[in-house]
Residue, then its C-alpha position, 0 to 999 in steps of 0.5 A: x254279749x254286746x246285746x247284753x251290755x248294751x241292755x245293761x249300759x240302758x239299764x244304769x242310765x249310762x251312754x251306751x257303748x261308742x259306735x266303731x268308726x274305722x271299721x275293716x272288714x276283710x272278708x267279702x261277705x263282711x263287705x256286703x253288709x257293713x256296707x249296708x249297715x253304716x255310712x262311709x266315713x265309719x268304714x277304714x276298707x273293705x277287701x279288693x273282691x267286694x266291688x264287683x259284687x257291689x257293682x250287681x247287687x248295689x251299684x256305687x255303695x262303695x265308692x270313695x271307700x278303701x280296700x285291703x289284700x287282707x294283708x296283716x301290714x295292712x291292720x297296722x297301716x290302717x288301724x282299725x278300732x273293730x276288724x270283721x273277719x272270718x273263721x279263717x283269718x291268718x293267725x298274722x293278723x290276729x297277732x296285728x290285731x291285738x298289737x293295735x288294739x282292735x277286737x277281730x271278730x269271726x262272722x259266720x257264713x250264711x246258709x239260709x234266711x234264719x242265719x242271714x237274720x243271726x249274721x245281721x242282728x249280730x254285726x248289727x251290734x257290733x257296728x252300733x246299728x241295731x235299728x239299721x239292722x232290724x229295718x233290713x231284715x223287715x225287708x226281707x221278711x216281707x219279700x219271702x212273705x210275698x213270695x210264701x203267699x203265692x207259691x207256684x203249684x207245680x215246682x219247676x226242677x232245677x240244678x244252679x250248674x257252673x259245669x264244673x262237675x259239682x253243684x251246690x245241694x241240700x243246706x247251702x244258701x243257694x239251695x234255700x234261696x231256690x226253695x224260697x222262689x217255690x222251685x225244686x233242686x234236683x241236686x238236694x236229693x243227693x246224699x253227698x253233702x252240700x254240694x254233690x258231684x254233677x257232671x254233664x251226663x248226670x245233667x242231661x239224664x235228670x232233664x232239669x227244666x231250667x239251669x241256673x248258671x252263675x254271674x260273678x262280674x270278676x275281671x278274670x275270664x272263668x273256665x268252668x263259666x265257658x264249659x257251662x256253655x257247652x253247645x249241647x247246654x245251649x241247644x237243649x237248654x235254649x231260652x231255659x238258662x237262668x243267670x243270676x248273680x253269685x253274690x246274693x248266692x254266696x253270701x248271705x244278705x237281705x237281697x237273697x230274698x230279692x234273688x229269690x223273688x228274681x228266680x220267680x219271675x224267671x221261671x215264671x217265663x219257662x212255664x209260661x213256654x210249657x214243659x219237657 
């Protein structure tokens, strides 16, 4: 709808409609993109989790900006004039979202490249930067495209595995993301879902070459990190544990291409080691 208004406002030689300037995202993955989409001074916050996140994939892109709880008292304090939230925003700060006169609107998650397309042209133009936009996802284009014209032979096997007994399978981003780098997830065989139960056993029986484990840079130690290092893990798996950082897993951006390409190179070493 704002594509088309915007068409029509170009049309009747009218401006076209103003850009936000105090826009409050209050989902992560919201985070990520606006913060590449428009300068700092446009933004009214972000939430608490992004700066880890932004300190992996973007290091200093945040800062000198403020950050919300997703707190509905919050939208009063900060009166935003555009709210990017996700399907699962309180219905308390809805209700404070219209009692100050912001549009709040329901990005939706990402699951592949083409949806990171859809959720970049789409924010694109609610933030009043289709151009910025279309320049990212060109960036992205060409590095699934470099790494589409030099697709390995023989696909390396291997499962994103936390140790917390489920990994992420068919129709999930870092299902696509492993698929972009020319390997193969064991877990997108399973018929559980998008994500499917994996326990240690079921690991060790599959004999993946390499596992990917996640790096979330939050301050709280994680339990299912610790059991990821199981030592058994670490003596068969040694010098074939891949990190890489959750964000570009979790959500979907421009630099999930970049993680792919990463994924690449890596496992480009583990051949080069030979096989089981």
């Amino acid at each position: 709808m704002a594509g088309l208004l915007l068409v029509v406002f170009l049309l009747l030689g009218a401006a076209p409609l103003p850009k936000p300037q105090r826009i409050m995202s209050i989902n992560m993955c919201n985070d990520l993109p606006l913060l590449m989409l428009v300068p700092k001074e446009r933004i009214a916050s972000i939430t608490y989790l992004a700066h880890d996140a932004v300190k992996a994939l973007m290091p200093g892109k945040d800062a000198g900006i403020a950050i919300n709880h997703g707190a509905a008292e919050e939208i009063l304090r900060q009166k935003p004039d555009l709210i990017l939230a996700s399907p699962y925003t309180s219905p308390a700060a809805r209700r404070l979202a219209q009692r100050v006169g912001a549009p709040i609107v329901e990005m939706e998650t990402a699951n592949n490249f083409e949806d990171i397309r859809a959720l970049f042209r789409h924010m694109g133009q609610l933030v009043g930067e289709p151009v910025r936009a279309e320049a990212l996802i060109r960036e992205m284009d060409a590095e699934l495209a470099r790494l589409d014209a030099a697709r390995p032979q023989r696909p390396l096997r291997v499962v994103a595995w936390s140790g917390s007994g489920s990994v992420p399978g068919r129709g999930t981003l870092t299902n696509a993301i492993i698929a972009a780098a020319g390997a193969e997830n064991i877990a997108a065989k399973n018929d559980d879902g998008h994500y499917s139960d994996f326990g240690l056993e079921e690991l060790l029986m599959q004999r993946p070459d390499a596992v990917m484990q996640g790096i979330a840079l939050y301050d709280q130690p994680s339990l299912h990190r610790g059991n990821a290092r199981h030592p058994l893990i670490d003596r068969l798996f040694a010098g074939r544990q891949i990190d890489y950082p959750d964000a570009a897993y979790t959500c979907g951006l421009p630099q999930s291409a970049r993680a792919a390409s990463q994924l690449r190179a890596a496992l480009g070493r583990i051949n080069d080691r030979g096989r089981w």
